[in-house]
ChimeraX commands (.cxc) that place a marker at each C-alpha (Angstrom):
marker #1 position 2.69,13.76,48.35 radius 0.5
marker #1 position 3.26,14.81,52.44 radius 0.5
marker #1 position 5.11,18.10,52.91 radius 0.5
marker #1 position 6.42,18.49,56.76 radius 0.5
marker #1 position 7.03,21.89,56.17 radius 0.5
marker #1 position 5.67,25.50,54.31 radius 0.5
marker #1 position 7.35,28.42,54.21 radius 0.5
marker #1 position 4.88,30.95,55.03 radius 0.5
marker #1 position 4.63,32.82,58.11 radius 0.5
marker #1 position 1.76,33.96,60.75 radius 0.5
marker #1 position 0.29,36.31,58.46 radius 0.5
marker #1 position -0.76,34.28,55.87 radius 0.5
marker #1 position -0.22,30.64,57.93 radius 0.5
marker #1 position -3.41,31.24,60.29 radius 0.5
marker #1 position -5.24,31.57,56.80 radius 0.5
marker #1 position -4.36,28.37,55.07 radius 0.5
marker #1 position -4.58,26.32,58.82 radius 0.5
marker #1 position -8.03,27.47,58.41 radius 0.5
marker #1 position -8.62,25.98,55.01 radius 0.5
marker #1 position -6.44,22.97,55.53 radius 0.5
marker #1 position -9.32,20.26,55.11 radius 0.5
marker #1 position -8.04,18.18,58.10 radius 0.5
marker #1 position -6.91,20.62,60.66 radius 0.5
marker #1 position -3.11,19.53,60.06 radius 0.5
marker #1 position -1.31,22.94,59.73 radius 0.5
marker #1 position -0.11,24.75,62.68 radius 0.5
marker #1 position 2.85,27.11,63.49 radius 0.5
marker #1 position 6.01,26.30,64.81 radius 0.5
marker #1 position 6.35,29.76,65.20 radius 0.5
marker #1 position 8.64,30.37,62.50 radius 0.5
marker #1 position 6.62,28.76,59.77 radius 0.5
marker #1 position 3.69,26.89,59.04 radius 0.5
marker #1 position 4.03,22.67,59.93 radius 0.5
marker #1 position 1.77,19.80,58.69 radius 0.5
marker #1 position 1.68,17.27,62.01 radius 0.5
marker #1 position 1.76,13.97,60.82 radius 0.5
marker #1 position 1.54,12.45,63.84 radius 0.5
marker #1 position 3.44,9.39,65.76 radius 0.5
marker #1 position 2.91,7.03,62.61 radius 0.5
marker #1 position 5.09,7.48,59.47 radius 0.5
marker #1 position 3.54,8.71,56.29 radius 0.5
marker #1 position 2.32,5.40,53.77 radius 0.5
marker #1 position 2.92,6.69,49.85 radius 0.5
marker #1 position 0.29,4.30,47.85 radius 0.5
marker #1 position 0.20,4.03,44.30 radius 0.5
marker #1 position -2.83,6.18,42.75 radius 0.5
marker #1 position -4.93,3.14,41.62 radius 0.5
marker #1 position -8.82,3.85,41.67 radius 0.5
marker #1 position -9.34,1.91,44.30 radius 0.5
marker #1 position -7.22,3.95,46.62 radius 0.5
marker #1 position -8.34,7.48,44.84 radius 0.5
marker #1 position -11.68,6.14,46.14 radius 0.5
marker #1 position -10.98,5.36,49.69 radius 0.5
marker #1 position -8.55,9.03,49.74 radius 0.5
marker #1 position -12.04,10.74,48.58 radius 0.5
marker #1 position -14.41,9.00,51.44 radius 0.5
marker #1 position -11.55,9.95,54.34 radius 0.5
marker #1 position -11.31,13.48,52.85 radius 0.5
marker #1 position -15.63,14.00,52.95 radius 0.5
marker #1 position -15.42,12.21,56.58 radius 0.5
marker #1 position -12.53,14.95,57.80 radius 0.5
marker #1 position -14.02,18.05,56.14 radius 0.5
marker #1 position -16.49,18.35,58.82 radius 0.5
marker #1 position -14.10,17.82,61.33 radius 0.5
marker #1 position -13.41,20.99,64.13 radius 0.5
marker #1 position -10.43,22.74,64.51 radius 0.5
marker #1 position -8.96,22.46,67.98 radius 0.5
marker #1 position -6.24,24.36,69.66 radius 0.5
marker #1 position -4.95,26.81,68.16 radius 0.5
marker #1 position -2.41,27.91,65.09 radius 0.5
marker #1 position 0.23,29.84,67.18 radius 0.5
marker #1 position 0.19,30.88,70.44 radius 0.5
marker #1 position -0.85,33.89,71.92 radius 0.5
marker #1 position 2.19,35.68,73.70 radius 0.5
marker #1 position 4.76,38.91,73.27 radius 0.5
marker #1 position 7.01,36.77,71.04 radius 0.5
marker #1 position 4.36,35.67,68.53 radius 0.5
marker #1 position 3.07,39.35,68.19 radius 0.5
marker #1 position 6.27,40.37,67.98 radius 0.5
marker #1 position 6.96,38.30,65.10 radius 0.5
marker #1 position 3.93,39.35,63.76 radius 0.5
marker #1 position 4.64,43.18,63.89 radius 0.5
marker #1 position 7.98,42.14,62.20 radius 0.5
marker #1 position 7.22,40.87,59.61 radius 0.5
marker #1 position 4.52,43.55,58.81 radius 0.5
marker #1 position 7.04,46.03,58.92 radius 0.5
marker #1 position 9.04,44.37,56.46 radius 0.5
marker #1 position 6.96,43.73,53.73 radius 0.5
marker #1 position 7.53,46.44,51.03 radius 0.5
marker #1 position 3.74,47.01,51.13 radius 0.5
marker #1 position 1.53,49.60,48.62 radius 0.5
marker #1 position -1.79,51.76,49.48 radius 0.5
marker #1 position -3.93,48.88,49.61 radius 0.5
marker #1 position -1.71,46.10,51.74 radius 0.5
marker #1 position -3.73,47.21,54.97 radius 0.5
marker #1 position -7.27,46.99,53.18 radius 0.5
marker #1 position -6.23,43.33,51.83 radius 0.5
marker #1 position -5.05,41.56,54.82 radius 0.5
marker #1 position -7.90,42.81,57.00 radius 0.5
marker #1 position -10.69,41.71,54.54 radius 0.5
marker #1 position -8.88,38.33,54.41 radius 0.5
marker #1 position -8.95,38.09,58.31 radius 0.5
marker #1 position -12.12,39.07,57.92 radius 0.5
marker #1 position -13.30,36.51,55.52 radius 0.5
marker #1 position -11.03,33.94,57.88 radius 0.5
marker #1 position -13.51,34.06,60.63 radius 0.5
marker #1 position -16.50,33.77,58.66 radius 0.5
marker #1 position -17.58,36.92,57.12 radius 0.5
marker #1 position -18.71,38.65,54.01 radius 0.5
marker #1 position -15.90,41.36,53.10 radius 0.5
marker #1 position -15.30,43.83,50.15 radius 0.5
marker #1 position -12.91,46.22,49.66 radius 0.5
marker #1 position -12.86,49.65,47.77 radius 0.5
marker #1 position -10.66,48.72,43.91 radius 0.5
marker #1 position -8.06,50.82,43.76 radius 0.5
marker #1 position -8.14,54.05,41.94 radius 0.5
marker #1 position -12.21,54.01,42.70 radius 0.5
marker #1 position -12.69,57.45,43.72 radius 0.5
marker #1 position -16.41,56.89,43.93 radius 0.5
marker #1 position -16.73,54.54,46.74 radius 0.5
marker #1 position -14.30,55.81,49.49 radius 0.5
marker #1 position -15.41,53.12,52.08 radius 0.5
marker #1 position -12.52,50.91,53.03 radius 0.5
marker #1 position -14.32,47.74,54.01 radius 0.5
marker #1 position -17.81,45.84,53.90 radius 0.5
marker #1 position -18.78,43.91,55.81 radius 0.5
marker #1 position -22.11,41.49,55.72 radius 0.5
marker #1 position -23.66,39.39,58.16 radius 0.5
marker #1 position -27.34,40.02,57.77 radius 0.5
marker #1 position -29.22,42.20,58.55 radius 0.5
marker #1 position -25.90,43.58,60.20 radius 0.5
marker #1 position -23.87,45.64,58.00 radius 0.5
marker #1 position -20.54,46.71,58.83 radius 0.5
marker #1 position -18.23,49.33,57.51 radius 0.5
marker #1 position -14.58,49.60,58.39 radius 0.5
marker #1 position -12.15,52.67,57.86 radius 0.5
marker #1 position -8.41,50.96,57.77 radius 0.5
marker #1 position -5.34,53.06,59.69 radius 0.5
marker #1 position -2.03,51.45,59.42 radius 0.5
marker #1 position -0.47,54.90,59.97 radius 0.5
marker #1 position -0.61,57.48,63.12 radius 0.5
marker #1 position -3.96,59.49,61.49 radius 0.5
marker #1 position -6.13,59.14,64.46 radius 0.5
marker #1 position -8.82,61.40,64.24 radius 0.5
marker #1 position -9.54,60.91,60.01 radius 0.5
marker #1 position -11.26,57.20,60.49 radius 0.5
marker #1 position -13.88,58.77,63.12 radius 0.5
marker #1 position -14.64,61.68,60.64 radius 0.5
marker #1 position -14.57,58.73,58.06 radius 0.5
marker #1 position -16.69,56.35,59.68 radius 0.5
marker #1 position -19.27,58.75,60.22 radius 0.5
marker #1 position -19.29,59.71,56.39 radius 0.5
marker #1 position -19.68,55.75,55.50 radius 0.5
marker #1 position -22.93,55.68,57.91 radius 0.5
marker #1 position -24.53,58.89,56.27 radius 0.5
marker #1 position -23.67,57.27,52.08 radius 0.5
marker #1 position -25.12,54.00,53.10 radius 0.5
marker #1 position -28.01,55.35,54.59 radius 0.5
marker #1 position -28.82,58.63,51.66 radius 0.5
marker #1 position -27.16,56.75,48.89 radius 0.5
marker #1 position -28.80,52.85,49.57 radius 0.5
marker #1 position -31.24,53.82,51.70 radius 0.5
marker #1 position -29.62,51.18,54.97 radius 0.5
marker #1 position -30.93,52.50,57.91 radius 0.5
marker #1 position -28.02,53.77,60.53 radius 0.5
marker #1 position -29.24,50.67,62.95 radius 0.5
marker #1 position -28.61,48.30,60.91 radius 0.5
marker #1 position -24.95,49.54,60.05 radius 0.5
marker #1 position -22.49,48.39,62.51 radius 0.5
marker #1 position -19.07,50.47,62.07 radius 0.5
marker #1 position -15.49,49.53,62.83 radius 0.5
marker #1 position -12.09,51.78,62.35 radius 0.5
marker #1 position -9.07,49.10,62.36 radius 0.5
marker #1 position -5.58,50.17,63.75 radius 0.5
marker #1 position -2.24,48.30,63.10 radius 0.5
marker #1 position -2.36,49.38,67.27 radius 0.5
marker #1 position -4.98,51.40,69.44 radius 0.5
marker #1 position -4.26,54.93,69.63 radius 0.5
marker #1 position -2.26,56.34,72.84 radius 0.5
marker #1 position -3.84,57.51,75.49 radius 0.5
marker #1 position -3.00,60.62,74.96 radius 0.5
marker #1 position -4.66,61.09,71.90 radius 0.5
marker #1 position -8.54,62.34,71.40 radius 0.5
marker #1 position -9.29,59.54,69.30 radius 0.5
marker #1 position -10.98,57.99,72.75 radius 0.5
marker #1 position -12.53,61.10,74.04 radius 0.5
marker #1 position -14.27,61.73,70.25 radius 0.5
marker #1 position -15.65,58.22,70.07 radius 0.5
marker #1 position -17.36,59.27,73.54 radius 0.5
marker #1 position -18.55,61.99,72.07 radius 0.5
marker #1 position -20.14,60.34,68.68 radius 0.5
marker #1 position -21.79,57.64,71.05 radius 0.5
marker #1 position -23.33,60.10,72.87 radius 0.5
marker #1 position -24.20,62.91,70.55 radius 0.5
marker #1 position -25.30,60.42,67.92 radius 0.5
marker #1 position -25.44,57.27,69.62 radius 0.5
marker #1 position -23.38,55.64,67.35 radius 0.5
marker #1 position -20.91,52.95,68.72 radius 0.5
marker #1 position -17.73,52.85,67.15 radius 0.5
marker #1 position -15.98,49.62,67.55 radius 0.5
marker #1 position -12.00,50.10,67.40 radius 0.5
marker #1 position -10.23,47.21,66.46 radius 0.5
marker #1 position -6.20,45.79,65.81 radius 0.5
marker #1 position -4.91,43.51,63.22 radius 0.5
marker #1 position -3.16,41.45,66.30 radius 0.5
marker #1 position -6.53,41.34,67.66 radius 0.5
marker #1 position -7.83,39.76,64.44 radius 0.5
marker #1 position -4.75,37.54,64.16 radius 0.5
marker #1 position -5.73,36.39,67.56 radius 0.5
marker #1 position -8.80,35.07,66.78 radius 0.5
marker #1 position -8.09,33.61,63.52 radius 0.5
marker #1 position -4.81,31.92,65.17 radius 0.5
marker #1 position -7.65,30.31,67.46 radius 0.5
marker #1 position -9.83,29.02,64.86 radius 0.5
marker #1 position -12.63,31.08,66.21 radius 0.5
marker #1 position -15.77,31.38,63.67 radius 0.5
marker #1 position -16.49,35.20,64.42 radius 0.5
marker #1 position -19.40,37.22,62.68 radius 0.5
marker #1 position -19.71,40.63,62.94 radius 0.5
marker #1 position -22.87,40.73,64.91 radius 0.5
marker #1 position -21.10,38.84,67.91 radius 0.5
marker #1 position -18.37,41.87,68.02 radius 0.5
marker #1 position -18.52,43.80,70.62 radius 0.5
marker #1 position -15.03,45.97,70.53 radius 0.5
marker #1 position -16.91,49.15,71.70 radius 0.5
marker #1 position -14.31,51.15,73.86 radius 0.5
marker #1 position -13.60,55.26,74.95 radius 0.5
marker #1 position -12.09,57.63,77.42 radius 0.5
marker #1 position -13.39,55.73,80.39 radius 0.5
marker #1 position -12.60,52.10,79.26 radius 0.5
marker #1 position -10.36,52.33,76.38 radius 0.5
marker #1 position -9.47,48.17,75.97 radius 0.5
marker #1 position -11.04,45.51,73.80 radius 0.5
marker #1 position -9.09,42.52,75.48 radius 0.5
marker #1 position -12.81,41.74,77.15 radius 0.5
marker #1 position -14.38,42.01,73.18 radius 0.5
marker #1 position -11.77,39.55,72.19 radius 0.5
marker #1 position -12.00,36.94,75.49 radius 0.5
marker #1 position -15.53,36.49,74.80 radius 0.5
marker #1 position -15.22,35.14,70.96 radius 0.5
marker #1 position -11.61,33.46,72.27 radius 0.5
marker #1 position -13.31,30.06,73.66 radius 0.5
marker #1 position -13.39,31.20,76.99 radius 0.5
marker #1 position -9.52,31.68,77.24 radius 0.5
marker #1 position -8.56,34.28,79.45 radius 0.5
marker #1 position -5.61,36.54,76.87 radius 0.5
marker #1 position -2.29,37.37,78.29 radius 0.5
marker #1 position -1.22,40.94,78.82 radius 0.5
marker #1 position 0.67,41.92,75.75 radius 0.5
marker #1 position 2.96,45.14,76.66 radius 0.5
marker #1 position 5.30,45.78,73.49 radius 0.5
marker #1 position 2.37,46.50,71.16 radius 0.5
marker #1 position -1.03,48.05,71.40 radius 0.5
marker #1 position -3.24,45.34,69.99 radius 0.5
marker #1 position -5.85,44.86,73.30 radius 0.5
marker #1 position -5.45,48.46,74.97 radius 0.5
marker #1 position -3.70,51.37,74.69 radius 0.5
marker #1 position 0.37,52.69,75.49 radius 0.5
marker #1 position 0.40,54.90,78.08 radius 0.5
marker link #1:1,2 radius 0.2
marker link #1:2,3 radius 0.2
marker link #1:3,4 radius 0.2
marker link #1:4,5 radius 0.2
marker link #1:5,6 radius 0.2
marker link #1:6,7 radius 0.2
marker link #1:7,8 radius 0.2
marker link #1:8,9 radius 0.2
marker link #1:9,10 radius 0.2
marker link #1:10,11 radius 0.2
marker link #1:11,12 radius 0.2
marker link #1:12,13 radius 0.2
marker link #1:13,14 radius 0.2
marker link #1:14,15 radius 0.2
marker link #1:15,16 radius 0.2
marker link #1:16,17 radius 0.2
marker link #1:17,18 radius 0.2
marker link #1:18,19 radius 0.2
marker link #1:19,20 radius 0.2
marker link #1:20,21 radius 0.2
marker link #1:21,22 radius 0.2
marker link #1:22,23 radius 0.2
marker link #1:23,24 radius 0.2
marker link #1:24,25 radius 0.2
marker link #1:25,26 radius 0.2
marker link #1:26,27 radius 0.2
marker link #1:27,28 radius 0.2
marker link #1:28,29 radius 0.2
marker link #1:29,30 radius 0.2
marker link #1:30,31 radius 0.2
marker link #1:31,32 radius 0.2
marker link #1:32,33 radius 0.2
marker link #1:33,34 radius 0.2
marker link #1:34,35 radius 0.2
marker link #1:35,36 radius 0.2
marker link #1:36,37 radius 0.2
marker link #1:37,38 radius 0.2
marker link #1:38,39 radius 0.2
marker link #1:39,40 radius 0.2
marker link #1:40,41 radius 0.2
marker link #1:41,42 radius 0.2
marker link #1:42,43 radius 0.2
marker link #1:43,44 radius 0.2
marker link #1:44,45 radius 0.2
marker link #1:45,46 radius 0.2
marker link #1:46,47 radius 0.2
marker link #1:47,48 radius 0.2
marker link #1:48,49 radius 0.2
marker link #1:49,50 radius 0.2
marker link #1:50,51 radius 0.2
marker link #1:51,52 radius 0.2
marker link #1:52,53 radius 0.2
marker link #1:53,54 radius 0.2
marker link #1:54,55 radius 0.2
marker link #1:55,56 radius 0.2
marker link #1:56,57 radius 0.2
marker link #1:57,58 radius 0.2
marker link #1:58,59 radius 0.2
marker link #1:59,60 radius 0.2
marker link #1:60,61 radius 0.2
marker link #1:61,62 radius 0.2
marker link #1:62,63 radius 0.2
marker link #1:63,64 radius 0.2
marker link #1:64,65 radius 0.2
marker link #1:65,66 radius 0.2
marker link #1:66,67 radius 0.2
marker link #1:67,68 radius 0.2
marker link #1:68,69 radius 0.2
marker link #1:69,70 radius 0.2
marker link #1:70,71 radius 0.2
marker link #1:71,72 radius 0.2
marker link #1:72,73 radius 0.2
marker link #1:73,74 radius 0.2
marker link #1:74,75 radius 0.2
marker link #1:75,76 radius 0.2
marker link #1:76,77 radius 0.2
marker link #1:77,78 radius 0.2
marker link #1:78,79 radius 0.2
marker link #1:79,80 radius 0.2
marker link #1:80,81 radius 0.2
marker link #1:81,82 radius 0.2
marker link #1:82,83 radius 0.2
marker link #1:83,84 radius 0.2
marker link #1:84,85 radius 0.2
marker link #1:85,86 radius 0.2
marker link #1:86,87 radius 0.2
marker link #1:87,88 radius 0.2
marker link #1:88,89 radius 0.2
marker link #1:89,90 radius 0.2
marker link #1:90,91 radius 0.2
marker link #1:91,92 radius 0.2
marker link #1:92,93 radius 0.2
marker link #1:93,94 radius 0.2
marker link #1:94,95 radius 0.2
marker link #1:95,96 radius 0.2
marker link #1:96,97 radius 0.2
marker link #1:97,98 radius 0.2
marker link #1:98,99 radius 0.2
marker link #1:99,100 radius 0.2
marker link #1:100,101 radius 0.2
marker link #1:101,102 radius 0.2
marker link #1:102,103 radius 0.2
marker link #1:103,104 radius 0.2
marker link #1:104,105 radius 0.2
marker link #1:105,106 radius 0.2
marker link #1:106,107 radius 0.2
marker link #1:107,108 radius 0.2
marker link #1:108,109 radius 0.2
marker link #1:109,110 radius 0.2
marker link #1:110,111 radius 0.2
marker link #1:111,112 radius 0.2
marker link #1:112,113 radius 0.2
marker link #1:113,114 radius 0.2
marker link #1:114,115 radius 0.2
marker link #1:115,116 radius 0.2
marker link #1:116,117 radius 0.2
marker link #1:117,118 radius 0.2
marker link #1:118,119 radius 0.2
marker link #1:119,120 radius 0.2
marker link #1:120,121 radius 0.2
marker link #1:121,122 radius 0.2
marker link #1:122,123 radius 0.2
marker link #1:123,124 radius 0.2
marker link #1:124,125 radius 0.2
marker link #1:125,126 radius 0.2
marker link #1:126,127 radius 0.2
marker link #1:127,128 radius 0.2
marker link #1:128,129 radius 0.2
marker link #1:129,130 radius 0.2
marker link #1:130,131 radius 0.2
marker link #1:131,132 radius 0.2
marker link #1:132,133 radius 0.2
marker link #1:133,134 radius 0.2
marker link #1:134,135 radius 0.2
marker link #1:135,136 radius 0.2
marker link #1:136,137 radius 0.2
marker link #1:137,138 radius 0.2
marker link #1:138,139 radius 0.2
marker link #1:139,140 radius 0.2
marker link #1:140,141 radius 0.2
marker link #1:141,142 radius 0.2
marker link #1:142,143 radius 0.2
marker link #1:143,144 radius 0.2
marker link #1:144,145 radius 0.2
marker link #1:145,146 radius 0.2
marker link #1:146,147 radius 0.2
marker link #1:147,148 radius 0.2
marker link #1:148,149 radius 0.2
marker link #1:149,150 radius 0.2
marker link #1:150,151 radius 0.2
marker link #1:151,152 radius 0.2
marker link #1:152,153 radius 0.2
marker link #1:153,154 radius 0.2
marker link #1:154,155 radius 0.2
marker link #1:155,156 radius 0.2
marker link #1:156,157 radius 0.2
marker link #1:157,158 radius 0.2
marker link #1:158,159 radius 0.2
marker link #1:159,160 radius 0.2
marker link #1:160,161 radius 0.2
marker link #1:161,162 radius 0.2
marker link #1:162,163 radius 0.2
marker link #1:163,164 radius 0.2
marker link #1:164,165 radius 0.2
marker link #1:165,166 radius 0.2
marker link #1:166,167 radius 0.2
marker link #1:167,168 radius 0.2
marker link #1:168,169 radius 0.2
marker link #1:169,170 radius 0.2
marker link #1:170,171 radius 0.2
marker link #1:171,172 radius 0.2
marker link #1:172,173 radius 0.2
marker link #1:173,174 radius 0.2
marker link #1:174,175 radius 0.2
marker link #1:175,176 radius 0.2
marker link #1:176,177 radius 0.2
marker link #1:177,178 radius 0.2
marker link #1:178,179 radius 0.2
marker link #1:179,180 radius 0.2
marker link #1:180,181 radius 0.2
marker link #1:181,182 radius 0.2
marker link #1:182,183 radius 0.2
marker link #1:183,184 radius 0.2
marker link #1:184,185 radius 0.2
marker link #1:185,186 radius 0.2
marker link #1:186,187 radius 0.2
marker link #1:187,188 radius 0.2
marker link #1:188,189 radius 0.2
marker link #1:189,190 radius 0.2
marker link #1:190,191 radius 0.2
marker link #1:191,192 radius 0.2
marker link #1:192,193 radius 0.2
marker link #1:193,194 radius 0.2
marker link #1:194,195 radius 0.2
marker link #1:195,196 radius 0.2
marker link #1:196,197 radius 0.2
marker link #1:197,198 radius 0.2
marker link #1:198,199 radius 0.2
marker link #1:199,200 radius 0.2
marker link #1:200,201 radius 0.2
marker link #1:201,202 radius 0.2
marker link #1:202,203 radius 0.2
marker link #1:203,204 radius 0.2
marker link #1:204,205 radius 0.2
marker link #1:205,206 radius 0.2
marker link #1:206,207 radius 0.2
marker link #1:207,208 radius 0.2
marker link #1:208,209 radius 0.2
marker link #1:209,210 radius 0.2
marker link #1:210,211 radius 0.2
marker link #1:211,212 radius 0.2
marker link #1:212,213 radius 0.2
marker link #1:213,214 radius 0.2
marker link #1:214,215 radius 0.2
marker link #1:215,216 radius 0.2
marker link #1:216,217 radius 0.2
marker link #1:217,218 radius 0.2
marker link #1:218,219 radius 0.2
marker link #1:219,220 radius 0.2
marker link #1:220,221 radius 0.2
marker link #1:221,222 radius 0.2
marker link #1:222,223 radius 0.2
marker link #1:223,224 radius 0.2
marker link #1:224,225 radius 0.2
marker link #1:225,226 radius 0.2
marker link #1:226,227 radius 0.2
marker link #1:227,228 radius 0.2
marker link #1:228,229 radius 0.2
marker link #1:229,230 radius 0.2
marker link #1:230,231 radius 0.2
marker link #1:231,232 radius 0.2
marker link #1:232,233 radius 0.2
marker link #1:233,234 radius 0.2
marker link #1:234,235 radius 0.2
marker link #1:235,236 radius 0.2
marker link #1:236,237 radius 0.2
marker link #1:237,238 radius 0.2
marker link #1:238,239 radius 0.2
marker link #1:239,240 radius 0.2
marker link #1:240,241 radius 0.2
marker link #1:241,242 radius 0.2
marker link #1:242,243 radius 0.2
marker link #1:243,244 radius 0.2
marker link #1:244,245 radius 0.2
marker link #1:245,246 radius 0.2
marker link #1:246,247 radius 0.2
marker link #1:247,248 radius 0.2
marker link #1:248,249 radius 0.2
marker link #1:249,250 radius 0.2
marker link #1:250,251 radius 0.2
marker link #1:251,252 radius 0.2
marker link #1:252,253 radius 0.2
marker link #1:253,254 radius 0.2
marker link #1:254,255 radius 0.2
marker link #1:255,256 radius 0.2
marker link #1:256,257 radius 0.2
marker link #1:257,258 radius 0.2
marker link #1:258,259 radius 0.2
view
């Protein structure tokens, strides 16, 4: 059986594209599309014969790369994006969810915290040996918590499992980056230069982004490192974005900050 057509949106859509075993599912940008192609779709009875030649094409197109991309890049596909977001009737651990499994779309080893686990108060995991990185999650407008956070995660992983501080590579993930206005920027100045610990800030549209463009992202390759001076990971993002140049995306925060 062909579908032409799934109802699920860009949240969930850029997943599935990535699991589709032939690269077939993109985005109209309302919903997710199977291309057929030019060539109408053959239905063949299920004999063995044809269950056998189904199975050889399938092992010959798993390998196969991804090109393009799922949806593209622009203010109205962010802006669909942030819509639907704010209409999901979400609970606590909606934010923790959906950035593991954009996490564990580009490539990477992700846990989250269970619920009600008042033991472990670290959001996110993250492995890509002998990198490990820790993510606090901030879908609200606390700004200066995840810092304090972040630097509590470092000092449990390294007194309670004994992982030394350079091998722990921390993240704090915004729905948008903080204004400019805010200290968030100036205190992640200060932590890399007190402690010389750099705090990579990251966006869900930023994560989107690179999952919409099929990009196979570990950890180690981030670099979304940004303060005071040079508050903007759009350069981060470029360089795991095939060499696309992004456009400038002014209705919500997801490369650099509101004014």
């Amino acid at each position: 059986m062909v579908f032409t057509n799934i109802t699920f949106g860009p949240i969930n859509g850029g997943r599935s594209s990535r699991r589709c075993p032939v690269g077939a599912i993109y985005s109209n940008g309302i919903s997710a599309v199977i291309h057929t192609g030019e060539c109408e779709v053959n239905f063949l009875p299920a004999t063995p014969e044809n269950i056998e030649v189904h199975n050889r094409q399938m092992s010959e197109l798993v390998g196969c790369q991804h090109i393009g991309q799922y949806l593209e890049i622009d203010e109205d596909s962010v802006e669909v994006l942030y819509g639907k977001l704010a209409e999901q009737q979400t609970e606590a651990q909606f934010p923790n969810l959906i950035v593991r499994n954009l996490f564990l779309v580009l490539g990477n080893k992700c846990i989250i915290r269970r619920r009600g686990d008042v033991y472990f108060r670290i959001d996110a995991i993250i492995e890509d040996n002998p990198v490990i990185g820790v993510a606090e999650i901030e879908f609200h407008k606390d700004t200066l918590e995840p810092p304090r956070s972040i630097l509590d995660d470092i000092a449990v992983l390294s007194s309670r499992y004994n992982i030394e501080s350079q091998h722990v590579k921390p993240f704090i993930v915004f729905l948008e980056l903080p204004n400019l206005r805010t200290e968030y920027w100036r205190v992640i100045k200060d932590i890399k230069d007190v402690l010389g610990i750099r705090v990579h800030s990251l966006t869900l549209g930023a994560l989107c982004t690179l999952a919409w463009r099929f990009s196979n992202a570990s950890i180690d390759s981030f670099d979304f490192y940004a303060d005071v001076n040079s508050p903007s990971i759009k350069r981060g993002v470029e360089s795991l974005y095939a060499g696309a140049q992004l456009p400038d995306i002014t209705q919500h925060a997801i490369f650099e900050p509101l004014k």
